[in-house]
Every structure is written in structure tokens, then in C-alpha cells.
C-alpha positions as CSV (number, residue, x, y, z in Angstrom):
1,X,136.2,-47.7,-76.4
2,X,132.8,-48.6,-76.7
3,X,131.9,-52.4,-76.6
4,X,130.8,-52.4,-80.5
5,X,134.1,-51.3,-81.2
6,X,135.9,-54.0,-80.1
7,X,137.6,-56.8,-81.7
8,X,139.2,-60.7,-81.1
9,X,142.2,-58.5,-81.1
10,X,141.7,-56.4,-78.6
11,X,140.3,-59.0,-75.9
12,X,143.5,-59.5,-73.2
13,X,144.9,-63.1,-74.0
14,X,145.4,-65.3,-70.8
15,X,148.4,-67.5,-71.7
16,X,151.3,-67.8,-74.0
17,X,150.0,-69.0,-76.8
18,X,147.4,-66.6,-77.3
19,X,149.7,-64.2,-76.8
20,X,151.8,-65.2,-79.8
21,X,148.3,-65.5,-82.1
22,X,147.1,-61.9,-81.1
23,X,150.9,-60.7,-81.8
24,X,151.1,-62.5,-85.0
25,X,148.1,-60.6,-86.0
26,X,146.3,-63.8,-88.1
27,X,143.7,-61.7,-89.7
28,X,146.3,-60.1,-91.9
29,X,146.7,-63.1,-93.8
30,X,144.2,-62.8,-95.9
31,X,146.4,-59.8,-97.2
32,X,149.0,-62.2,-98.3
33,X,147.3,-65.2,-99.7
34,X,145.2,-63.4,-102.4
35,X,147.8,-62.1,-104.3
36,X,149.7,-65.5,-104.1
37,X,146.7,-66.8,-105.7
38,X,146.1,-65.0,-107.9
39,X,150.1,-65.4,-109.1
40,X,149.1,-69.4,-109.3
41,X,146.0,-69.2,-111.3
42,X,147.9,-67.3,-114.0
43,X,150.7,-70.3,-114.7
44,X,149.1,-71.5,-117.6
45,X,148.5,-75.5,-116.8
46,X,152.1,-76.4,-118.3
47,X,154.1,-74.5,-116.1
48,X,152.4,-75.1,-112.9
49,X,154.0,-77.3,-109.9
50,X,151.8,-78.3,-107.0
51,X,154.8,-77.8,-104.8
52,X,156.1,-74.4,-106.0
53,X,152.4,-73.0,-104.7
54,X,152.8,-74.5,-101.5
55,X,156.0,-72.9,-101.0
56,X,154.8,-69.8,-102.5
57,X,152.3,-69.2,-100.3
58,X,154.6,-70.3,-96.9
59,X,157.2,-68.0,-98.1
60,X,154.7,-65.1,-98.7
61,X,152.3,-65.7,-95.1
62,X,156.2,-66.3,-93.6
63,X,157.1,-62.9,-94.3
64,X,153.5,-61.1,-93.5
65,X,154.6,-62.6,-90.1
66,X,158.1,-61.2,-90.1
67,X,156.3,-57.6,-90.5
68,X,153.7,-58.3,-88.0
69,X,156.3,-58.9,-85.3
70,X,158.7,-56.4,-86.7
71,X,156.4,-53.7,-86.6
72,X,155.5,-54.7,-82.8
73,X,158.8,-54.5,-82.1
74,X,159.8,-51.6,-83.4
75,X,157.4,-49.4,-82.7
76,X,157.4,-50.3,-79.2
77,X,161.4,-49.6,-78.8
78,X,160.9,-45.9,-80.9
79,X,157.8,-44.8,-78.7
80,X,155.4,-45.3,-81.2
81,X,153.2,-47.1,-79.3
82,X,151.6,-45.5,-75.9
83,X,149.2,-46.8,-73.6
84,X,146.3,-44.5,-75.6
85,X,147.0,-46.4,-78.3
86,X,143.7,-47.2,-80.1
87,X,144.3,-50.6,-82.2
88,X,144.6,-53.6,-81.0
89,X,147.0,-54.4,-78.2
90,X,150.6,-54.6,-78.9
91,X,152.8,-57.3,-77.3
92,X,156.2,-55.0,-76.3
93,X,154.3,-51.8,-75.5
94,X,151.7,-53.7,-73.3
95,X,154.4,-55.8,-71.6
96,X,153.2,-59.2,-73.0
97,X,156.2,-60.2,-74.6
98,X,159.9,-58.6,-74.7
99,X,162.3,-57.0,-77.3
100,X,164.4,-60.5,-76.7
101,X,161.4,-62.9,-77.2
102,X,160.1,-60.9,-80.6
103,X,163.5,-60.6,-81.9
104,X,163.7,-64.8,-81.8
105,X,160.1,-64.9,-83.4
106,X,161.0,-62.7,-86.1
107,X,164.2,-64.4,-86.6
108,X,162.0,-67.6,-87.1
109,X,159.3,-66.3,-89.0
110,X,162.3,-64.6,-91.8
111,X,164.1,-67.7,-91.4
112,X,161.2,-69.5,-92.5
113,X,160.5,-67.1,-95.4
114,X,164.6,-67.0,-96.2
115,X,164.0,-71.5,-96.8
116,X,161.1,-71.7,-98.4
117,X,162.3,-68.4,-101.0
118,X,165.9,-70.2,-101.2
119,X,164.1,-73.0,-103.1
120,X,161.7,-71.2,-105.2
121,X,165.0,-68.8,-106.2
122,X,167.3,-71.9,-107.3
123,X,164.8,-73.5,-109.0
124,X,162.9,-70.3,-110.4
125,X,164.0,-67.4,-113.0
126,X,167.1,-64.9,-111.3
127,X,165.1,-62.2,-110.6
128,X,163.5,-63.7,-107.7
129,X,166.7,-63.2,-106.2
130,X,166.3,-59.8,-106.9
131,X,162.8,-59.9,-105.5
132,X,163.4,-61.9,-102.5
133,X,166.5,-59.3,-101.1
134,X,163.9,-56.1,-101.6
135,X,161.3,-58.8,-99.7
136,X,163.8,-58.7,-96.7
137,X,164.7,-55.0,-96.8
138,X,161.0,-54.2,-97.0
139,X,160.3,-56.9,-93.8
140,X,163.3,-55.4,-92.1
141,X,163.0,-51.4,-93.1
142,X,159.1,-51.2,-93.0
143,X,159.0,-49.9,-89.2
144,X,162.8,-50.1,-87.8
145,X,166.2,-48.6,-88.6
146,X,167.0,-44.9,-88.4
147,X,164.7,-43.7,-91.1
148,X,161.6,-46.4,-91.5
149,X,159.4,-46.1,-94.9
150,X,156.5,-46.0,-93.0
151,X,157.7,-42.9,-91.2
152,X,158.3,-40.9,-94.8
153,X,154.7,-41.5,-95.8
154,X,156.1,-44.5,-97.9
155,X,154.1,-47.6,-96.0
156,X,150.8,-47.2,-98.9
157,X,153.0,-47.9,-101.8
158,X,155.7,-50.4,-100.4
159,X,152.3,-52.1,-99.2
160,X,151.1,-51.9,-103.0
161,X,154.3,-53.0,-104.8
162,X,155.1,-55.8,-102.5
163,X,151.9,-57.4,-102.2
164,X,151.2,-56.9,-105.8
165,X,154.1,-56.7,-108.6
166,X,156.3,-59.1,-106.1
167,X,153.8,-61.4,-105.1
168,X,152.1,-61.8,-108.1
169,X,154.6,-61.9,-110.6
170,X,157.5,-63.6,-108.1
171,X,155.3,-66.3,-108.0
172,X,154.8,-67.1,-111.8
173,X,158.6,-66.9,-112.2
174,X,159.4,-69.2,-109.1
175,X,157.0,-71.3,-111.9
176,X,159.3,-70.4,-114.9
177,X,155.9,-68.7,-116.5
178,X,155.9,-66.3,-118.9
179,X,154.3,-62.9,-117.9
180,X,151.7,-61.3,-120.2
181,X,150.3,-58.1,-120.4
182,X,147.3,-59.1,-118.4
183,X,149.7,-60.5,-115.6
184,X,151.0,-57.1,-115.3
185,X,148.1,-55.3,-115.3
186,X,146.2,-57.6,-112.9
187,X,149.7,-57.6,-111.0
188,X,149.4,-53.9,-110.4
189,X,145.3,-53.8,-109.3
190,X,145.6,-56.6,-106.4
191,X,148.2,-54.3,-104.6
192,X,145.7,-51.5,-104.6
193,X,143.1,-52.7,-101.6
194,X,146.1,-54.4,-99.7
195,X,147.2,-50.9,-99.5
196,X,144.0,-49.7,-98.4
197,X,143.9,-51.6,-95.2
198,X,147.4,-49.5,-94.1
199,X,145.1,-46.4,-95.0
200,X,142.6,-47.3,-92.7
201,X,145.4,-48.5,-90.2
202,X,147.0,-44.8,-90.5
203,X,143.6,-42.9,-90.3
204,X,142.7,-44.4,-87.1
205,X,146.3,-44.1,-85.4
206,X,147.2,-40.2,-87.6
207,X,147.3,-38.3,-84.3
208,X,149.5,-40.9,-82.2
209,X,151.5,-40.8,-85.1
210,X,151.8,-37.5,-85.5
211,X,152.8,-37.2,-81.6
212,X,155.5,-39.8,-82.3
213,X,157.3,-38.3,-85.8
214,X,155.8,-40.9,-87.6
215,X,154.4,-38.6,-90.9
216,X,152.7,-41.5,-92.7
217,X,150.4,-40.1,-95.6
218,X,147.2,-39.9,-92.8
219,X,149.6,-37.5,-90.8
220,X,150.6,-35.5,-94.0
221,X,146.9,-35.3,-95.7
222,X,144.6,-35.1,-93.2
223,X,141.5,-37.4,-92.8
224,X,139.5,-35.9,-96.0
225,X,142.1,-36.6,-98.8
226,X,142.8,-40.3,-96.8
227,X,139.1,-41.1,-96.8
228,X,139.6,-40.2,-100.7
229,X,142.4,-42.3,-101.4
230,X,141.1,-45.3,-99.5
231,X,138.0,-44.8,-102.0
232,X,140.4,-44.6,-105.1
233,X,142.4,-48.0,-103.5
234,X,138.9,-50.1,-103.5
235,X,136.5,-48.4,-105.7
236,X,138.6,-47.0,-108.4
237,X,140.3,-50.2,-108.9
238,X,137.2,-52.3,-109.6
239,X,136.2,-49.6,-111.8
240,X,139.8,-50.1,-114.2
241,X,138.9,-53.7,-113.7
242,X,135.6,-53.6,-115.0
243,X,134.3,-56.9,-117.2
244,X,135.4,-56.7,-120.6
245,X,132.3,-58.1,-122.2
246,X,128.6,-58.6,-121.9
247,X,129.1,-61.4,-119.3
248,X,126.3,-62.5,-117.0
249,X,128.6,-63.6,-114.6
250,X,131.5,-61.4,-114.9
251,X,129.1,-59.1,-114.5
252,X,126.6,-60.2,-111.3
253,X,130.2,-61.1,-110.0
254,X,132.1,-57.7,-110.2
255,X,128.4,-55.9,-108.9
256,X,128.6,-57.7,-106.1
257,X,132.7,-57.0,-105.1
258,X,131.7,-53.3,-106.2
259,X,129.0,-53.6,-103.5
260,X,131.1,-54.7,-101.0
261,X,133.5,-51.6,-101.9
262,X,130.5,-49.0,-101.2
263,X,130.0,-50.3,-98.0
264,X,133.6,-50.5,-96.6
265,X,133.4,-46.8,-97.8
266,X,130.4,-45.7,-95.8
267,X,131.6,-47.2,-92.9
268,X,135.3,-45.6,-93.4
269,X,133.2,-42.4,-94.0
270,X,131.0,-43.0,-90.8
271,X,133.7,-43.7,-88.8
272,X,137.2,-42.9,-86.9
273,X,139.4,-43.7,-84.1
274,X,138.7,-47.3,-82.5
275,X,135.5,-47.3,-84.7
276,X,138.6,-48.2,-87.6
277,X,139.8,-51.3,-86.0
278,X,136.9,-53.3,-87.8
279,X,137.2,-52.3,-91.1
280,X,141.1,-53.6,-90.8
281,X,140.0,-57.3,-90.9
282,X,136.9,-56.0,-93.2
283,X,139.3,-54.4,-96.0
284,X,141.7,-57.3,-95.9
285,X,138.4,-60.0,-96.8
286,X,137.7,-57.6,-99.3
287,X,141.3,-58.1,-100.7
288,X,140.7,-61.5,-101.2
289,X,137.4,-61.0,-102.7
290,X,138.9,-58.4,-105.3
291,X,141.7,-60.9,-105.9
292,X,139.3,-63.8,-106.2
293,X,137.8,-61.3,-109.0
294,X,140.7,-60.7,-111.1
295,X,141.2,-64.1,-111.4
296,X,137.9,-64.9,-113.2
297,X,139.0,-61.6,-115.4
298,X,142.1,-62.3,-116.6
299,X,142.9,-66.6,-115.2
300,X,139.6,-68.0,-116.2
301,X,140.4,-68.1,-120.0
302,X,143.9,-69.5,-120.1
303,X,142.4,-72.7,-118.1
């Protein structure tokens, strides 16, 4: 791997600790706070609890943990991950941690996620209830079991509807809100360039993949229609969210995201193998900036 393309990630940590941050894969994150936020900024003012945010947003960074370490786990046990592997290290495969130590931190990491979404169920509408138990399943089936979604080509849209639907509409009905037709709508969009950083995942790692049975949508497609659908997933989706009026603003605001789209395509374009692993942490900033977007689209006038 040339030096360029290396990351934080990939550096080889030195103690405990920063073997736990590199495993917990931190600059996923993002990926889970902008939906959250963009949930929040929706409550209109007399719904809204302070405290129902905050635990929100623990529950939701709680469970992009879970999958972090789940996914380590798991796809070091089936073989997924070699020693060619080309992102960033894994704990199990590489030897830093063992099945026994990730098991306890994803045991924490759901348990945290299980206490902080106990509260916002018995105090929210029923459905979260609904919502929390496909949450876990989706934590728990993403990588592991005997068939894992991400194996059927399924990874892109569980990405998309969990980090979109559920984690923006879950949150305004752990706030008792109302949902509109413009919560829905912007509900649906902030999924799309979540999912886009799995697409970029699963074109760098297709042919590892492939080697291993895992037939995610990269395996099945080919590098040309996942370059395509990584442009539909950024691009396309500021293009349905374009301003709605003759804004200034709006407007310098959304050419500047749409900007920011172009170029995480060249580079997708430009790029694969290792040369991918930037554009993970790259696509997920841009997932905030996108979220940050819809909220001055469809937030800014209900405040």
C-alpha cells in the first residue's frame, strides 16, 4: 500500500486502548449522528425534550458501535477477513483482540444501546418498540448468523433504512412528534449517502469478498454499475432535494454540498483497492453535511 493511501486506521496501535478506538472504528460516527439530528430538528419546539436527544443520540452512536465490533467479530470467525485484506486492520483477524474480549465489548456497547432505547420506548409512541427489536436484529444479523444480510447483497439498503426511516423518524416518536410528509421524505434521503459509504466499503474489499462467499452488491455488479450507484446515493439525492425556491442561501448552500458530491465521485472514479479507504471517512463527513442540508430544507421553517 502506498504511503498516501494510508489512514489513522491503518497505523498499528501500541497499547490497549488504542486498540479498542481503532476497533471501534470512531470515524463511523459521523454516520450515526446526522440522521439523529436531523430527527431532533424536526420536533417542532413543543414537543422537544433536551434529554430525549441525549439519549437519542447514545442509543443510536451505542448501536453504530455494537456493528462495528460485531462485524470484526464475525467476519474474522467466518474467514472473511485474511491477511491481504486491504481496509484498515481488524482486531480478531490481526490477533489484537479475541472472539472472548469482542463478544464482552459488544455485549456492552448493545447493553448500552438496550438502556438508553428502554427509556426512550416507555416514555415514547409503541412503535419504537417495534423499531428498537429490528435495531437489534439488524446489529446482530448484519455480519453473523448462518445467512448474514450483508452476504445476500442486502448491507446497502439495511444501511439506508436503519440510518434513515429508523433513526429519523424513531427519534421524533421517542419525542411524541407528529410526522409530516416532509419528515418522511427527508427521512428517506439522509439514508441514501450513509449507504454509500458501505458502497465504497464493498468496492474496495469486492474480490476478498467474493473469495470468501460474501456476494454483497460490489461482488454481484461489478465495479462499473457500483461506481454508478454510489453516484445515484450522493448525487442523485441532492438532486431530489433541490431548494424549493429562489433562495440565496438555500441555494449557495445546496451548490456547495453538490460540490462536495462531484468530488467524492472523481475520486471514487479515480480510484480502487486501498486507494478506497479515504473516501470511507470522506463519504461519512459528507453524510453529515447532506444531513446538515436537509435540515435547513425542510427544519428551518417550523423553528
Amino acid at each position: 500500500m502506498a504511503a498516501s493511501d494510508r489512514t489513522s486506521e491503518d497505523e498499528q496501535p501500541v497499547n490497549k486502548f488504542q486498540v479498542w478506538w481503532q476497533t471501534l472504528r470512531p470515524k463511523t460516527l459521523p454516520a450515526a449522528i446526522g440522521p439523529v439530528a436531523l430527527g431532533q430538528t424536526l420536533v417542532p419546539q413543543a414537543h422537544f425534550s433536551a434529554l430525549t436527544a441525549m439519549l437519542c443520540l447514545l442509543c443510536a452512536l451505542a448501536l453504530q458501535l455494537a456493528v462495528n465490533l460485531a462485524n470484526d467479530l464475525h467476519d474474522g470467525l467466518s474467514g472473511v477477513d485474511r491477511a491481504d485484506r486491504l481496509g484498515p486492520t481488524r482486531a480478531l483477524q490481526s490477533g489484537l483482540l479475541s472472539a472472548g474480549e469482542l463478544r464482552t465489548g459488544l455485549a456492552v456497547t448493545l447493553g448500552l444501546a438496550v438502556a438508553t432505547g428502554l427509556w426512550l420506548v416507555v416514555f415514547g409512541h409503541w412503535l419504537l418498540w417495534v423499531l428498537g427489536a429490528l435495531a437489534l436484529l439488524g446489529v446482530l444479523g448484519y455480519s453473523g448468523g448462518t445467512r448474514p444480510y450483508a452476504s445476500l447483497g442486502l448491507g446497502e439498503f439495511a444501511v439506508w433504512f436503519f440510518f434513515g426511516p429508523v433513526a429519523v423518524l424513531g427519534g421524533m416518536l421517542a419525542q411524541r412528534s407528529p410526522l409530516s410528509g416532509d419528515a418522511v421524505f427527508a427521512a428517506a434521503l439522509v439514508g441514501l449517502p450513509i449507504a454509500a459509504i458501505l458502497v465504497v466499503n464493498n468496492l474496495r474489499d469486492r474480490f476478498t469478498d467474493a473469495r470468501a462467499g460474501k456476494h454483497t452488491l460490489a461482488v454481484r455488479m461489478g465495479p462499473g454499475p457500483t461506481r454508478a450507484l454510489f453516484a445515484l446515493l450522493t448525487i442523485g439525492a441532492l438532486l431530489v432535494a433541490i431548494p424549493p425556491e429562489p433562495n440565496p442561501g438555500l441555494w449557495a448552500f445546496w451548490i456547495v454540498t453538490a460540490a462536495v458530491a462531484l468530488l467524492l465521485n472523481v475520486r471514487l472514479f479515480q480510484r480502487d483497492g486501498a486507494a478506497l479507504n479515504p473516501l470511507l471517512g470522506q463519504t461519512a463527513a459528507f453524510s453529515v453535511l447532506f444531513a446538515f442540508w436537509l435540515a435547513l430544507r425542510f427544519a428551518w421553517p417550523l423553528h
